[in-house]
RONUMI-578410 format. One record per residue (C-alpha): residue in three letters; x, y, z. Coordinates in steps of 0.2 Angstrom, whole numbers, padded with zeros to 4 digits, always signed. Layout:
N
AlaXYZ/...
END
This chain:
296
Unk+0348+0435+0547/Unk+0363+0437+0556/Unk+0376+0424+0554/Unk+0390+0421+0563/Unk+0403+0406+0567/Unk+0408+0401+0586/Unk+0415+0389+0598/Unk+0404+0383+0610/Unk+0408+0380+0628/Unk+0420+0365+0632/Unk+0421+0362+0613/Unk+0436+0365+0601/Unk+0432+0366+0584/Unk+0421+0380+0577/Unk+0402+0379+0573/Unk+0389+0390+0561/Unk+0376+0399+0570/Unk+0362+0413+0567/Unk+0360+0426+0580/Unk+0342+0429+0583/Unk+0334+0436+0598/Unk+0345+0450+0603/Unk+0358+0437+0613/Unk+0352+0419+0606/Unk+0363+0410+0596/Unk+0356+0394+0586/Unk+0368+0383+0579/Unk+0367+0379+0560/Unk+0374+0364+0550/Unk+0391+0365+0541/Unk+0398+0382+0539/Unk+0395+0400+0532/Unk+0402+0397+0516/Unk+0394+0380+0512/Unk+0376+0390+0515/Unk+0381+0403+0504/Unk+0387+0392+0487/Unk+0370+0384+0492/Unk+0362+0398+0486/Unk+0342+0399+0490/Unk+0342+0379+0496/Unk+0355+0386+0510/Unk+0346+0401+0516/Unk+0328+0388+0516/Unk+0336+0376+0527/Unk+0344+0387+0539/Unk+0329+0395+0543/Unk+0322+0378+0547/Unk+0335+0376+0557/Unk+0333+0391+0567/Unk+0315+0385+0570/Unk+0318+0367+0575/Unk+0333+0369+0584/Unk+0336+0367+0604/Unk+0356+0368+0603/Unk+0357+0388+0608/Unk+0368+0396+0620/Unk+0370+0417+0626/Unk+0380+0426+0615/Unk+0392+0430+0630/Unk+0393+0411+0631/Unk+0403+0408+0616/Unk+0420+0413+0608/Unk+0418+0421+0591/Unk+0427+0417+0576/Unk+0429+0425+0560/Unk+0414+0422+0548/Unk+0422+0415+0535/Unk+0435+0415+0525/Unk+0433+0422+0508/Unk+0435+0414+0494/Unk+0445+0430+0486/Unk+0446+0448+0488/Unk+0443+0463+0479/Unk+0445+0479+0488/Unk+0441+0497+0481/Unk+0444+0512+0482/Unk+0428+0517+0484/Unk+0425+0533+0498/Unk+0428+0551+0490/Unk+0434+0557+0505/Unk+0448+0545+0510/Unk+0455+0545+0491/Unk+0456+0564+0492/Unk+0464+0566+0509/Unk+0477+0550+0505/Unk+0482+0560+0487/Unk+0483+0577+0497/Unk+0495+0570+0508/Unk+0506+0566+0494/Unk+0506+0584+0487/Unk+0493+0578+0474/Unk+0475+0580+0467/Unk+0465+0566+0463/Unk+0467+0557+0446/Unk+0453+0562+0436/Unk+0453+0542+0430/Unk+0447+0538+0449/Unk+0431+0549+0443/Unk+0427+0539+0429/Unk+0430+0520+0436/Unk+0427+0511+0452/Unk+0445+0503+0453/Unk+0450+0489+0464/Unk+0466+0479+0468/Unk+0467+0460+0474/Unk+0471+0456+0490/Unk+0477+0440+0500/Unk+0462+0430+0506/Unk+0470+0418+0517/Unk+0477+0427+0532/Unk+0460+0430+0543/Unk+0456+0438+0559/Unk+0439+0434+0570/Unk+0434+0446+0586/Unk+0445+0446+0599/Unk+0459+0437+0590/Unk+0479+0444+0592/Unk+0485+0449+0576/Unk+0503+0446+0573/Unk+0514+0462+0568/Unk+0525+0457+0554/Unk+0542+0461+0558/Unk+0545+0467+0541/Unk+0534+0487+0546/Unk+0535+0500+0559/Unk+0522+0506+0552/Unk+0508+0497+0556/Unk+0488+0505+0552/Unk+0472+0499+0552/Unk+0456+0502+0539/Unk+0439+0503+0545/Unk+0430+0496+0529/Unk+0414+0485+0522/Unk+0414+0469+0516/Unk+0400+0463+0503/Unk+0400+0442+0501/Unk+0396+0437+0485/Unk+0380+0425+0486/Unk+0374+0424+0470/Unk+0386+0423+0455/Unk+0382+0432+0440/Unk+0394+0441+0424/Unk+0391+0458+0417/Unk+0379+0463+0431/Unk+0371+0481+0431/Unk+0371+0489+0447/Unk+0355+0491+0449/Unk+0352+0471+0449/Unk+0368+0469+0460/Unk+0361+0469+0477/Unk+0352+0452+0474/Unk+0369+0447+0472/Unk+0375+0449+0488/Unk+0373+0437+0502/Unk+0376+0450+0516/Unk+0389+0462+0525/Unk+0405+0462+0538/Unk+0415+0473+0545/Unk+0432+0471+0537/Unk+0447+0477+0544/Unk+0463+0477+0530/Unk+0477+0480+0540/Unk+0491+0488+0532/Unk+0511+0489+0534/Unk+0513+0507+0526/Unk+0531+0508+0524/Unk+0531+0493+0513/Unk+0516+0499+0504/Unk+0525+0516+0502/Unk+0537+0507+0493/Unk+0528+0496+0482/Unk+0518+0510+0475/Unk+0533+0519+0470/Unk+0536+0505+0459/Unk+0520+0507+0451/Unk+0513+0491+0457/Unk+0503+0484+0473/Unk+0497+0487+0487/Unk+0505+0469+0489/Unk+0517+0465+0501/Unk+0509+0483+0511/Unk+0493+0470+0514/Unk+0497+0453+0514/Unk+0498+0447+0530/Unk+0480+0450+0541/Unk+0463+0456+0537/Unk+0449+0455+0551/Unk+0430+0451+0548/Unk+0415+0450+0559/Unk+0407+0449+0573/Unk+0392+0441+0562/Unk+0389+0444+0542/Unk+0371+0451+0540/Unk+0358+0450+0528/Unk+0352+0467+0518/Unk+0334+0463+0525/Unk+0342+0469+0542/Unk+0348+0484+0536/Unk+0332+0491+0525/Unk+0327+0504+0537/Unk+0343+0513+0534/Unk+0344+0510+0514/Unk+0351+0526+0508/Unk+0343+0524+0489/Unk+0358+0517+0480/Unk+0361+0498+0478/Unk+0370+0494+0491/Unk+0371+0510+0502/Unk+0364+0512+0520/Unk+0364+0528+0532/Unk+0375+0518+0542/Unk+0390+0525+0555/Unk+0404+0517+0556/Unk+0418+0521+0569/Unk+0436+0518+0575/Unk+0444+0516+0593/Unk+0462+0513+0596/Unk+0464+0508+0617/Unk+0445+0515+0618/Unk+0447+0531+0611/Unk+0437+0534+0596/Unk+0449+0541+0582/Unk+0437+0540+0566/Unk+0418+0543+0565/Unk+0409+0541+0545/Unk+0397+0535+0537/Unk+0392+0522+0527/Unk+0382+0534+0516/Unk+0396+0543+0509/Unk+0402+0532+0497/Unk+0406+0540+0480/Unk+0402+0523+0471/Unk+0390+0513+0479/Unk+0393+0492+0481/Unk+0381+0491+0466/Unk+0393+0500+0455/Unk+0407+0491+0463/Unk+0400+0473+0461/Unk+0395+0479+0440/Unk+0412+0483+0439/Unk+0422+0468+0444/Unk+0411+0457+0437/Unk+0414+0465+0418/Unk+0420+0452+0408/Unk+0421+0438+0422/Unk+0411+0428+0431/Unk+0410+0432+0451/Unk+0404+0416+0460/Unk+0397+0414+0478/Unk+0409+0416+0492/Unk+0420+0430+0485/Unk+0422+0446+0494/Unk+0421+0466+0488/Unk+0429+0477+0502/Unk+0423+0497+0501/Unk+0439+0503+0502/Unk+0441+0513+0520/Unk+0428+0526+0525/Unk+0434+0544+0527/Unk+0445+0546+0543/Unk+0445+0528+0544/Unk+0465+0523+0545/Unk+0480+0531+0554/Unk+0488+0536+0534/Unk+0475+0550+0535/Unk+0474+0556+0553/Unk+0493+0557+0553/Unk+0497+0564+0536/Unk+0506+0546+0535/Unk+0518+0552+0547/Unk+0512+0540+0562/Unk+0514+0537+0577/Unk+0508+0521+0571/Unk+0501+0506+0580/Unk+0510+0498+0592/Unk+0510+0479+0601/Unk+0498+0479+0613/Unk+0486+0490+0605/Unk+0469+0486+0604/Unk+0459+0492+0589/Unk+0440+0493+0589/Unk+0428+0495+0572/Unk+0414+0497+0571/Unk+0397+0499+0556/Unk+0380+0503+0566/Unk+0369+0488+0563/Unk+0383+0473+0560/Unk+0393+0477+0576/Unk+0411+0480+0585/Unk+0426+0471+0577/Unk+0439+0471+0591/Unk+0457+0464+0588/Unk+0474+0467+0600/Unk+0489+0468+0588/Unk+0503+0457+0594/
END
């Protein structure tokens, strides 16, 4: 299922729906996050909406809005690739510690982004940057889970976009704390939040893995091409990890960390030129869709 909220034509307030048949979107009771803390009740009675329902309207025919809003956040730091490159830039090798741990920092869950929504440049950077990430939703809870049973612990997957003021962040780390201040003012998700069943014909092997591309424009020049499949730690090592100890409830959010390429820190060398008002920045994961915001 693809899942997705909207605005109707000549309404104001924001509705649930499930993309099905290419373009058709069916409207659904209540919203995304209610379905998921329903657990299996929520995903029962949303298909028999989608069966009995006559409230459907074209895809081009509605205003997309922002999934959901999370619950909470978790980001990794997950792709090899990105990790190297960011710690090269710095005159350094990789901590031998990033090899033995999936880590992860908390991040602000409030601030979100939907497709096609102006996103606000603080006036505290000048160096505004993008990541081109995934998002896995928490749809089942669970505590000490193994990765190999993580996957039936995730309701589906976004494209997340965890925009970033890199001089601040620069900053913070110096400290020895954050990424804090650096990220806590936007993040985008969509266009839709699909279910794993969606994605099978690219499973990579790995709980939570797919054979996926995932891509960045900036004005509608592509800047970052990767993959999905090159994760070091795949989500289900990711998802065993943050739930050591702790509970993890429906409605909270792992993001990948960013893809290989994927953010303007690495195809710079963190030396910019960074983004700019007016700029519009399209991501993009093969099978979930185009994530397009204009910063402002």
């Amino acid at each position: 299922m693809r899942y997705l909220s909207f605005i109707a034509p000549g309404e104001e307030t924001a509705r649930l729906g499930a993309q099905i048949a290419g373009d058709q979107i069916v409207a659904l009771d209540g919203d995304l996050l209610i379905l998921i803390q329903a657990g299996a009740a929520g995903g029962e009675q949303a298909s028999a909406q989608v069966e009995g329902s006559t409230q459907r309207w074209k895809l081009s025919d509605v205003k997309l809005q922002a999934p959901l809003r999370p619950m909470s956040l978790r980001d990794f730091y997950a792709f090899e690739d990105h990790v190297a490159t960011a710690h090269a830039n710095r005159g350094k090798d990789v901590p031998t510690e990033w090899y033995q741990i999936p880590v992860f920092y908390f991040s602000n869950p409030m601030p979100v982004y939907g497709p096609g929504e102006n996103v606000p440049m603080p006036a505290y950077t000048q160096a505004l940057d993008f990541e081109l990430e995934i998002a896995a939703i928490i749809g089942r809870g669970g505590r000490d889970i193994a990765p190999e049973n993580a996957e039936k612990h995730i309701f589906g997957y976004t494209v997340f976009n965890d925009w970033s003021a890199r001089d601040v962040q620069r900053k913070e780390m110096k400290v020895g704390l954050g990424p804090a201040k650096g990220k806590d003012f936007a993040l985008s998700l969509g266009p839709v939040v699909v279910t794993a069943d969606e994605l099978a014909d690219h499973r990579e092997g790995r709980p939570g893995v797919f054979n996926l591309g995932m891509h960045a424009r900036i004005n509608g020049e592509e800047v970052s091409k990767g993959n999905w499949a090159s994760l070091h730690y795949s989500f289900g090592e990711m998802i065993s990890r943050a739930s050591e100890g702790v509970d993890l409830y429906p409605g909270e959010m792992i993001g990948s960390g960013t893809v290989g390429t994927g953010c303007l820190l690495e195809l710079t060398k963190g030396k910019g030129p960074w983004l700019q008002i007016g700029d519009e920045v399209e991501l993009e994961i093969e099978g979930i869709g185009k994530l397009k915001n204009t910063v402002s």
